[in-house]
ROLUMTOR-450759 format. One record per atom (N, C-alpha, C, O): residue in three letters; z, x, y. Coordinates in steps of 0.02 Angstrom, whole numbers, plus 50000, padded with zeros to 5 digits. Each point is the difference from the previous one (the first is absolute). Layout:
AlaZXY ...
This chain:
Unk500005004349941 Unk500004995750059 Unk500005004550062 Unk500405004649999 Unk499164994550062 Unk500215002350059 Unk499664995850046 Unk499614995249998 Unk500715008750050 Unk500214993850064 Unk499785007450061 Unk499845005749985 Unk500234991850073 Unk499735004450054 Unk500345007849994 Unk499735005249983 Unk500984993550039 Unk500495006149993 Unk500165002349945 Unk500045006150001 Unk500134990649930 Unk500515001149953 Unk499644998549929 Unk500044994149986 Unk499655009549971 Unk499585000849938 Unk500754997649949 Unk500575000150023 Unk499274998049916 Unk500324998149967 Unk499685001649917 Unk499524996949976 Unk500785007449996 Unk499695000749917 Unk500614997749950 Unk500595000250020 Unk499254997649915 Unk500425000549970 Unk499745002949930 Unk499434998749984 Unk500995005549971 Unk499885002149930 Unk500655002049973 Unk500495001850032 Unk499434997849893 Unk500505001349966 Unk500464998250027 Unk500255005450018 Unk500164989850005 Unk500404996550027 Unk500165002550064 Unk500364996450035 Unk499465008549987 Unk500035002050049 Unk499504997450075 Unk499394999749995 Unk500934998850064 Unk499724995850060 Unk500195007250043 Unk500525003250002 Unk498864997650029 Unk499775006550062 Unk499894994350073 Unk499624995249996 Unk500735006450058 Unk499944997350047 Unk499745006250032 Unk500245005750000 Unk498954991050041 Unk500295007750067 Unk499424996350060 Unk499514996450010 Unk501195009650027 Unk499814997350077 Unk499385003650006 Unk499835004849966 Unk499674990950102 Unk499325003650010 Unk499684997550066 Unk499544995950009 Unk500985009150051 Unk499844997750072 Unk499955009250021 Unk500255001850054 Unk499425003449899 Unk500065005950029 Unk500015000550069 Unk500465002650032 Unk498934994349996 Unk500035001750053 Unk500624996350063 Unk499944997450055 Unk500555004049906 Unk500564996950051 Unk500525002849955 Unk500594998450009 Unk499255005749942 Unk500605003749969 Unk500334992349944 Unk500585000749981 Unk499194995250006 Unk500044994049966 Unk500534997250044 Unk500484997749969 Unk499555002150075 Unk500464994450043 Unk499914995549980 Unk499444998749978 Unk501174995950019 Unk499594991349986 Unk500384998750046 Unk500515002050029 Unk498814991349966 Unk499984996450070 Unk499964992749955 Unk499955000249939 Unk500064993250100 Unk499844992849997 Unk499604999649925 Unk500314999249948 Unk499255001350053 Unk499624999449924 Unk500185004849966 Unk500024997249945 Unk500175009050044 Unk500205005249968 Unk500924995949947 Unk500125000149940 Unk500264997550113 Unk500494998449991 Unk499994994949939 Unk500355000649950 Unk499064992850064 Unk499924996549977 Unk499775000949927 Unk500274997249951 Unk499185007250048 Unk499865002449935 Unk500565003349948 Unk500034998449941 Unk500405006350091 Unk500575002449962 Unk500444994549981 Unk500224999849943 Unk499964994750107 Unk500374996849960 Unk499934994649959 Unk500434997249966 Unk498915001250040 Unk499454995249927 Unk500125004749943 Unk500304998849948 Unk499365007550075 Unk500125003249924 Unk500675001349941 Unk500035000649939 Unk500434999350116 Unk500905002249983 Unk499844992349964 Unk499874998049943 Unk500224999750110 Unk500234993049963 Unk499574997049920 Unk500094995749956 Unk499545008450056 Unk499434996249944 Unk500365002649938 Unk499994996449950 Unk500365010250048 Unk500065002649937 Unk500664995549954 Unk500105000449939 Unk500304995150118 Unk500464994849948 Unk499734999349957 Unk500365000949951 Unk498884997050031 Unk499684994849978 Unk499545004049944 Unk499644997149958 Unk500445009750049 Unk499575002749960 Unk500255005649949 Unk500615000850005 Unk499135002549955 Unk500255001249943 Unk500125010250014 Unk499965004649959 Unk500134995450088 Unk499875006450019 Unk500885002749999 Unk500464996650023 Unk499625009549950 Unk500575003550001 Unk500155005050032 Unk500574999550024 Unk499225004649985 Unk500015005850077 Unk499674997550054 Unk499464997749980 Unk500645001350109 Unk499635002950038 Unk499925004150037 Unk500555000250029 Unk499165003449993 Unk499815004550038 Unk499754999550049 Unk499454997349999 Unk500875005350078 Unk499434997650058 Unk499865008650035 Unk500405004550012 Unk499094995249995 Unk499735008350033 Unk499444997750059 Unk499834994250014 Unk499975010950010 Unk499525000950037 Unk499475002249997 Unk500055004849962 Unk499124994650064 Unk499515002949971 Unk499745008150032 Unk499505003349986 Unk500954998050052 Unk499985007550041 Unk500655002849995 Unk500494996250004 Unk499615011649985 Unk500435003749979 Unk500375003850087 Unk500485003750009 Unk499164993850029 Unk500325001150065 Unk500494994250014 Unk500435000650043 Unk499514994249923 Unk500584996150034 Unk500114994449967 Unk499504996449990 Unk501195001349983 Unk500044993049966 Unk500034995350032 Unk499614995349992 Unk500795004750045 Unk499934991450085 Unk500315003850031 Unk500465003549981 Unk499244996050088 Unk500265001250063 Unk500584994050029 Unk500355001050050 Unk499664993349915 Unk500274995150033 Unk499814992750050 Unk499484998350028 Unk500964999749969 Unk499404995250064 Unk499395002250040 Unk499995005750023 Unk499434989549988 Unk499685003850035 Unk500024997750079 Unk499804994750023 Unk500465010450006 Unk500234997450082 Unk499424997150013 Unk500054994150014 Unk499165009049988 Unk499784998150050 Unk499574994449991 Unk499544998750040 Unk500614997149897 Unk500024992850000 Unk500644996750039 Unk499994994250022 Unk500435009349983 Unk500454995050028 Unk499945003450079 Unk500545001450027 Unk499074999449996 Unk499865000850083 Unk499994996750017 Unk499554996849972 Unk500794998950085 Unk499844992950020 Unk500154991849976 Unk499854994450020 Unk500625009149916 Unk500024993049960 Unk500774996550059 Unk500405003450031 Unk499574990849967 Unk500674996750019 Unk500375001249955 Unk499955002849946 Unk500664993450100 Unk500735000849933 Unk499994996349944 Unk500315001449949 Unk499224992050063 Unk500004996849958 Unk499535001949936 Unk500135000149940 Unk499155001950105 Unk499675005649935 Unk500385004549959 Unk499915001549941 Unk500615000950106 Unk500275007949950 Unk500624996449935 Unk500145001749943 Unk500074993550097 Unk500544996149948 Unk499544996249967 Unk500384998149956 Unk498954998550026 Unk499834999449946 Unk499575006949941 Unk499884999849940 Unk500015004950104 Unk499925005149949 Unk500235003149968 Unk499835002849948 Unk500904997150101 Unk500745003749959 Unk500204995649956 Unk500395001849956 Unk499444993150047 Unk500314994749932 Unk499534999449946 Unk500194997749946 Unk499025004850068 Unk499754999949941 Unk500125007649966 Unk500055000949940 Unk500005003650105 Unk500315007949976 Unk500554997349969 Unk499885000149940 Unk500594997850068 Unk500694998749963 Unk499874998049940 Unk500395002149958 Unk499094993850020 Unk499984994249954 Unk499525006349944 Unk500024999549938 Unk499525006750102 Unk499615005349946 Unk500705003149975 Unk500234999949943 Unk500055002750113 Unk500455006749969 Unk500714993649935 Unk500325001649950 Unk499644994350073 Unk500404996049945 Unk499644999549933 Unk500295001049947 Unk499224997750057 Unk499534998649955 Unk499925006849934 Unk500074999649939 Unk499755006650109 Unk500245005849962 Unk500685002149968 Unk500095003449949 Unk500364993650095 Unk500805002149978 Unk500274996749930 Unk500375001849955 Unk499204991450063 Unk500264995049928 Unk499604997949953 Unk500194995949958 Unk498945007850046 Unk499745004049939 Unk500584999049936 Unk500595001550010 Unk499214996049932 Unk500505000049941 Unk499845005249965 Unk500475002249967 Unk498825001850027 Unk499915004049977 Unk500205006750017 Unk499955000150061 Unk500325008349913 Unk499955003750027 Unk499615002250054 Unk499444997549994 Unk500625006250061 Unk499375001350057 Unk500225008250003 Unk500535003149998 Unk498634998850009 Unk500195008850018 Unk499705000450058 Unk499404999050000 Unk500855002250048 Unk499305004550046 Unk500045007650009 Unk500425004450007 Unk498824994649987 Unk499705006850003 Unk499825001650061 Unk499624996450031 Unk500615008749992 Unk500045000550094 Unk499775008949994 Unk500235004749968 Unk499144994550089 Unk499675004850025 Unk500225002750092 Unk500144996250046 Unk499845008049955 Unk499885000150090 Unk500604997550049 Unk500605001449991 Unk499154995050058 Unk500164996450058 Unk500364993149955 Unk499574996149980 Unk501055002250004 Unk500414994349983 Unk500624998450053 Unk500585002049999 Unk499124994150040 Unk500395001250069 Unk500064991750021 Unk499594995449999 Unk501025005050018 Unk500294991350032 Unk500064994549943 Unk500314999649947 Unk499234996250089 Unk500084994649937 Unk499385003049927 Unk500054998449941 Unk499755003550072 Unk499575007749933 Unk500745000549933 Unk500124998849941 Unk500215004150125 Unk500635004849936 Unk500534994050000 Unk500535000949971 Unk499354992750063 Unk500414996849968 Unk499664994549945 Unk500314995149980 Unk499035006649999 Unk499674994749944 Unk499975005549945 Unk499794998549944 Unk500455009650075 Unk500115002749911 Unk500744997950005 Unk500174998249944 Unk500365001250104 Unk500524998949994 Unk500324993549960 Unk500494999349963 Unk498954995650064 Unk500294993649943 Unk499765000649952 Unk500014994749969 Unk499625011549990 Unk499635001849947 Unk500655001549943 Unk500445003750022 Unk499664993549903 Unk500345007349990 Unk500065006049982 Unk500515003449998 Unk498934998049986 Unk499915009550000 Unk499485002150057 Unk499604996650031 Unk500565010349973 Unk499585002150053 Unk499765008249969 Unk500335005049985 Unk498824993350015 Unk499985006749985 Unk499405003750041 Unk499414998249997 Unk500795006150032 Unk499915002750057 Unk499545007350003 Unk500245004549966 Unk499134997250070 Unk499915005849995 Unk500315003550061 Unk500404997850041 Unk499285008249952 Unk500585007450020 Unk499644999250091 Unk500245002950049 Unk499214993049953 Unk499775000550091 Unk500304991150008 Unk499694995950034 Unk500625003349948 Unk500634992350015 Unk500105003650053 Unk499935006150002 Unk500354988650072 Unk500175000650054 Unk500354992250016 Unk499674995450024 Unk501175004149956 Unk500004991650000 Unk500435000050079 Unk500185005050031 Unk499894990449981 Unk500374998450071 Unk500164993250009 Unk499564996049988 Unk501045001750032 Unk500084993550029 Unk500055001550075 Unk500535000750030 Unk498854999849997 Unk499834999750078 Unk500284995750043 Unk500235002450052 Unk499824990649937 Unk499864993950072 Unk500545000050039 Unk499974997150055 Unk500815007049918 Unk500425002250085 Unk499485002150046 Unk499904996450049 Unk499715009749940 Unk499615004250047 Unk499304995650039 Unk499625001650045 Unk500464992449912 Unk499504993550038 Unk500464991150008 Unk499774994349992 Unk500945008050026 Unk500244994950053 Unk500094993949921 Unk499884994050009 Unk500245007549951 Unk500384996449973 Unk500285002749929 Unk500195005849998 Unk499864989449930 Unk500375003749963 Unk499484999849934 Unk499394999550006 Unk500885000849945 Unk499574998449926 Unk500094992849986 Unk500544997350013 Unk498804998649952 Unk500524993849997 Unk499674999749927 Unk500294995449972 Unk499285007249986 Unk499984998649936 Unk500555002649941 Unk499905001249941 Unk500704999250099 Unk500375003549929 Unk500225005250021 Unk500575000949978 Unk499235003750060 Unk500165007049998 Unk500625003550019 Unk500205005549983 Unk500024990650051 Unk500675003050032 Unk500634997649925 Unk500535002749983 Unk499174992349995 Unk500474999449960 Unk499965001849935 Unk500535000349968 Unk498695001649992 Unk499885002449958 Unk500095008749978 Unk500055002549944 Unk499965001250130 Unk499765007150002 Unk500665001649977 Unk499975003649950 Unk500754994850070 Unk500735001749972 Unk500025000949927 Unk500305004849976 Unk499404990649987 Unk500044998749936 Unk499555003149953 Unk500024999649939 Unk499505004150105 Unk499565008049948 Unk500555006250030 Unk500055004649959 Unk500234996150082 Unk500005005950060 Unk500755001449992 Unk500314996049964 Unk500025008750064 Unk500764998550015 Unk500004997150091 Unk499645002150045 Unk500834993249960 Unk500174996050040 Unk499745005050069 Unk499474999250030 Unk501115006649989 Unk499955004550040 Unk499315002050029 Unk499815000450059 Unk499855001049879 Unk499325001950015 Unk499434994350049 Unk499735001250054 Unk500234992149901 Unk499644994850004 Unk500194999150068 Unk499564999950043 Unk501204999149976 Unk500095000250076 Unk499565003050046 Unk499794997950054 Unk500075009649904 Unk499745004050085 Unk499314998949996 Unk499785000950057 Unk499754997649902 Unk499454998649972 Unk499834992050052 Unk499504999450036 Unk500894996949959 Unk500004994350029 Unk500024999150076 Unk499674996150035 Unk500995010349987 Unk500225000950075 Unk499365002850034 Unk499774999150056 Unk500025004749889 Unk499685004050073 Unk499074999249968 Unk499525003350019 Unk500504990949926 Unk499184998849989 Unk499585006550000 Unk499415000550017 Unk501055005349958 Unk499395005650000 Unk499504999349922 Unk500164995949956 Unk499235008850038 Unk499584999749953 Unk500395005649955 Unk500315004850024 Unk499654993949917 Unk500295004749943 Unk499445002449966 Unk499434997549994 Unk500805007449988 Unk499565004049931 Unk500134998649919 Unk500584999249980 Unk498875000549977 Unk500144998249940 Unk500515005849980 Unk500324997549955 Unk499785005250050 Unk500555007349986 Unk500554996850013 Unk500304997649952 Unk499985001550122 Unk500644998150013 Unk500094992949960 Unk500504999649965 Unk499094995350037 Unk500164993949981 Unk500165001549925 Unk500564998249982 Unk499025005149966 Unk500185001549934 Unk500645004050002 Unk500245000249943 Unk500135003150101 Unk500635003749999 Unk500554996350003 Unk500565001949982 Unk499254990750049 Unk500414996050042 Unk500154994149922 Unk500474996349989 Unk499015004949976 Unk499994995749934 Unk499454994250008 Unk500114995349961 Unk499485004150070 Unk499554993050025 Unk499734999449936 Unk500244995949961 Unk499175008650022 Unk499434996449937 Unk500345001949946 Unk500555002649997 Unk499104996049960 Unk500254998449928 Unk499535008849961 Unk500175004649963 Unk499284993650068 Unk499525007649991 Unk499685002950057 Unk499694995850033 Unk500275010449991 Unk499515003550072 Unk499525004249937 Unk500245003649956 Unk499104994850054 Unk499615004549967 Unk499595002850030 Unk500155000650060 Unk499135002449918 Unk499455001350052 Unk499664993550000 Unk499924996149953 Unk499825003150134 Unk499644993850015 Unk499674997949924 Unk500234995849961 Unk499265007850031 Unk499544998749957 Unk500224994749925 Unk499624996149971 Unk501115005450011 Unk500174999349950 Unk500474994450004 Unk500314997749952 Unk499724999750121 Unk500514994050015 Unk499674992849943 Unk500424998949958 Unk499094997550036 Unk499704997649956 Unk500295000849937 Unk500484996949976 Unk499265006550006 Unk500005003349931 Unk500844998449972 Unk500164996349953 Unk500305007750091 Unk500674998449984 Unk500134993849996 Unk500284997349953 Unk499414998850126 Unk500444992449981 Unk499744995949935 Unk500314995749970 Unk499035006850017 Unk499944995349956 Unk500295003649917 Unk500224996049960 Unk499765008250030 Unk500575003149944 Unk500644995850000 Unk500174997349947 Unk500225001950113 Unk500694999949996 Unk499894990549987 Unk500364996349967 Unk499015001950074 Unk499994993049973 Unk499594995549906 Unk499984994749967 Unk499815012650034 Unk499934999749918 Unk500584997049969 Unk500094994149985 Unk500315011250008 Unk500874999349991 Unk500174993849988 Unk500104997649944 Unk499944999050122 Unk500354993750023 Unk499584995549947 Unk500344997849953 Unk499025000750047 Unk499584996449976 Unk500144999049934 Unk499914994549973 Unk500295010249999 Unk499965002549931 Unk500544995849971 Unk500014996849947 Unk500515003950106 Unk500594994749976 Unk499844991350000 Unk499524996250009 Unk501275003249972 Unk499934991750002 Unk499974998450077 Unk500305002850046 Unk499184991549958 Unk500034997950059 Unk500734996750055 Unk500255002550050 Unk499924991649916 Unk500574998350003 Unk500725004050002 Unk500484998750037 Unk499505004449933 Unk500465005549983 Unk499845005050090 Unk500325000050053 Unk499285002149935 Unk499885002450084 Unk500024998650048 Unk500105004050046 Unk499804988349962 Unk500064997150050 Unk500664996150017 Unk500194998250056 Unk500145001049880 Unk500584999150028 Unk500645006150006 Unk500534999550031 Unk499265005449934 Unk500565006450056 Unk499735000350052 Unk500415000350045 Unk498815000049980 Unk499895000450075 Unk500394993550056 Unk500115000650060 Unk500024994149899 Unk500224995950020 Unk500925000950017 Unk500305001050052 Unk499894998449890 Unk500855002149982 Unk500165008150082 Unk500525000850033 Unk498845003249972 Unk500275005850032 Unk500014999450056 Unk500275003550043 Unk499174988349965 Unk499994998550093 Unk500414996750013 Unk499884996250047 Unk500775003449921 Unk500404997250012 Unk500815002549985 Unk500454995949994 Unk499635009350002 Unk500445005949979 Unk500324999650038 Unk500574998649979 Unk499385002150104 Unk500424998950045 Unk500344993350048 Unk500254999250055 Unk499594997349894 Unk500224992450006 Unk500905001349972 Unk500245005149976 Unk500134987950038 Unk500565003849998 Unk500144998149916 Unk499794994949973 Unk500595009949995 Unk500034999249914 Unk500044995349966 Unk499655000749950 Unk500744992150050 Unk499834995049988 Unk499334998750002 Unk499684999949947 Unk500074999250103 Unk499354996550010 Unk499345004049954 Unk499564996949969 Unk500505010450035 Unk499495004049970 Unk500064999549920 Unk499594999449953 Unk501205001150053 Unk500054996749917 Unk499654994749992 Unk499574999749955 Unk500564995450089 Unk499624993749954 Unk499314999449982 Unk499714997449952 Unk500095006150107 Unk499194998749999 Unk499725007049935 Unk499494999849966 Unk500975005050034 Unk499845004649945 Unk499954996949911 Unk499615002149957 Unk500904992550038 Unk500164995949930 Unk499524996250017 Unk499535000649961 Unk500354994750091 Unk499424996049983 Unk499215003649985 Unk499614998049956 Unk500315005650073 Unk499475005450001 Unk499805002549901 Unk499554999249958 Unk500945003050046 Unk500285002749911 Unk499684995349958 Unk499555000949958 Unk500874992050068 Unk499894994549940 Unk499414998550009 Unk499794997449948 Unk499675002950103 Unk499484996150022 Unk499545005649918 Unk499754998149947 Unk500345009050086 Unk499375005049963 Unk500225000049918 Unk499595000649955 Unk501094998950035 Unk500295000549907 Unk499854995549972 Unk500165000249940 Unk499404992450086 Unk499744993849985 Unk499295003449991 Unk499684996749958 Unk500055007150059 Unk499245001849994 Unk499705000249923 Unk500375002049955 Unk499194996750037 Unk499305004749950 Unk500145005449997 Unk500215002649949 Unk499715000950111 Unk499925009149989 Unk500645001749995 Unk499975006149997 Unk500864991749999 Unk500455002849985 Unk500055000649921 Unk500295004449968 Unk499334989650008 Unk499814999349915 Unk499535004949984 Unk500085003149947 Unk499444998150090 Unk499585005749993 Unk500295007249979 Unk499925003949953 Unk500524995750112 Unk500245007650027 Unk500355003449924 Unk499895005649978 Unk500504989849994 Unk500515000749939 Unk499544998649947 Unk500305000949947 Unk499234997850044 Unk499424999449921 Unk499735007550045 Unk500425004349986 Unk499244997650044 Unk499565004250010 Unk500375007349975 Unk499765004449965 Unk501144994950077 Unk500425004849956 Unk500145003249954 Unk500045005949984 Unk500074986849988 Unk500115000149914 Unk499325000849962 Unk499984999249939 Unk499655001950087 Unk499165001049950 Unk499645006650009 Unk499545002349966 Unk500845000950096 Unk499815007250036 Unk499324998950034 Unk499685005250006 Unk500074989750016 Unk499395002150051 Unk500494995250089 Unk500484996750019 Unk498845007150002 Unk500034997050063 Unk499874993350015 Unk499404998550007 Unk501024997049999 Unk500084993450051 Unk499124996450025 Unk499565003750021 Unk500364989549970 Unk499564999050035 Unk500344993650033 Unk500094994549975 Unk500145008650109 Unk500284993150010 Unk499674995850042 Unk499775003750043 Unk500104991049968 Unk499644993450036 Unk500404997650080 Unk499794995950041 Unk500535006349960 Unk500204995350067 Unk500434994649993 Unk500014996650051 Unk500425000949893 Unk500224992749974 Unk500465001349950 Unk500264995349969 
C-alpha cells in the first residue's frame, strides 16, 4: 500500500512503514499525519506481528512538524492539526503489536518523539536526535517530555529537554536511548533481525507483555490486575497448546495468532 508520504509493505509477518517527504527531511505535515495514522490504526485489524516505521533517506528520519505548512495557519487551524497530530502519535503508542524504529540522520522534535512512542529504537551511528521546540517558543506535545525520562536517566532527559540542544548518536547510546547504534547502512537489516525474533514468537504472548509493561508504572494493585487478566486472556490460547506440544515433540512451534 502507499499513499503520498508514507509507503507501506508487509511480509513474513512483518509491516515496514516509511516516511517519504526527503525533500523536507520527511517532516509531516496535514496529509502526511493522516496517512500515518490510517496505517497505525489499520494494523488492529490485521494479522501482522512486528512493525517497523523508517525512513526512505539515511540523512534523516523526521524532522518533525513541518513549520512551513503551518505559516499563517490560525489558532484554530493549528488546534485542529495538533489534534489530528495527537490522535497519529496515539495511534503509534497503542499499536498492539511490537514497533521498532529504525532511525537514520536528523530525528529531531516531533521526528524523535514518533521513534519515542516506538518501542525499540534502532539507530545508526550519523543519528542526531533532539527535542527542539523550547528553542521555537513552545514545548513537545507528542509524548516527549514525558516519554524521554523513561529510556534516559531523569537528570539527563532534563537537560536534553531544558536546553532543546541536538545530540549525537554517541552521547544518546551512552545515555542508554536505542536498543542498537550500528553503521547507517545496517540500521535495516538489524531492525528487521531483532523483529524476526518477535515474529517468531507467540503473537498473543507478545503482545500482551508489551501490554502488562505499559503499564508497570501504574500503581501495584492496578498493574496486577491488568497483568492476571492479561495472563488469563493468552493461557486460553491455541498457541499456548501449541507452545507445550511443539516442546514436548522437539520442533519449533507453529503459532497462529489464537
Amino acid at each position: 500500500m502507499e499513499y503520498i508520504h508514507v509507503s507501506y509493505e508487509y511480509e513474513e509477518k512483518i509491516a515496514i512503514v516509511t516516511l517519504n517527504r526527503p525533500e523536507m527531511r520527511h517532516a509531516f505535515n496535514t496529509d502526511m499525519a493522516k496517512q500515518l495514522l490510517t496505517v497505525f490504526q489499520s494494523f488492529n485489524e490485521q494479522p501482522v506481528r512486528v512493525v517497523i516505521l523508517t525512513s526512505s533517506t539515511e540523512d534523516a528520519f523526521c524532522s518533525g512538524a513541518d513549520l512551513k505548512e503551518r505559516k499563517g495557519m490560525s489558532e484554530a487551524e493549528w488546534t485542529k492539526q495538533h489534534h489530528l497530530f495527537e490522535q497519529m502519535f496515539q495511534a503509534v503508542a497503542n499499536c498492539k503489536q511490537p514497533t521498532i524504529a529504525a532511525i537514520n540522520g536528523y530525528t529531531l522534535a516531533g521526528g524523535f518523539e514518533l521513534a519515542l512512542n516506538m518501542d525499540l529504537i534502532v539507530a545508526g551511528k550519523n543519528t542526531k536526535v533532539g527535542l527542539t521546540e523550547v528553542s521555537r517558543g513552545i514545548m513537545p506535545g507528542g509524548g516527549g517530555a514525558r516519554l524521554l525520562p523513561k529510556r534516559i536517566p531523569l537528570h539527563i532527559a532534563k537537560e536534553w529537554l531544558f536546553t532543546g540542544r541536538i545530540v549525537s548518536a554517541e552521547e544518546a547510546q551512552n545515555a542508554g536511548l536505542f536498543n542498537r547504534i550500528v553503521e547507517s547502512e545496517d540500521v535495516m537489516s538489524t531492525a528487521i533481525e531483532l523483529a524476526e525474533k518477535m515474529a517468531g514468537n507467540a503473537p498473543l504472548g507478545v503482545q500482551g507483555v508489551k501490554k502488562v509493561a505499559e503499564v508497570s508504572s501504574l500503581k501495584a494493585s492496578e498493574a496486577f490486575r491488568i497483568e492476571i487478566e492479561t495472563y488469563n486472556e493468552v493461557i486460553s490460547s491455541e498457541d499456548r497448546m501449541e507452545g507445550i506440544l511443539a516442546f514436548n515433540e522437539k520442533r519449533k512451534p507453529n503459532f497462529i495468532g489464537r
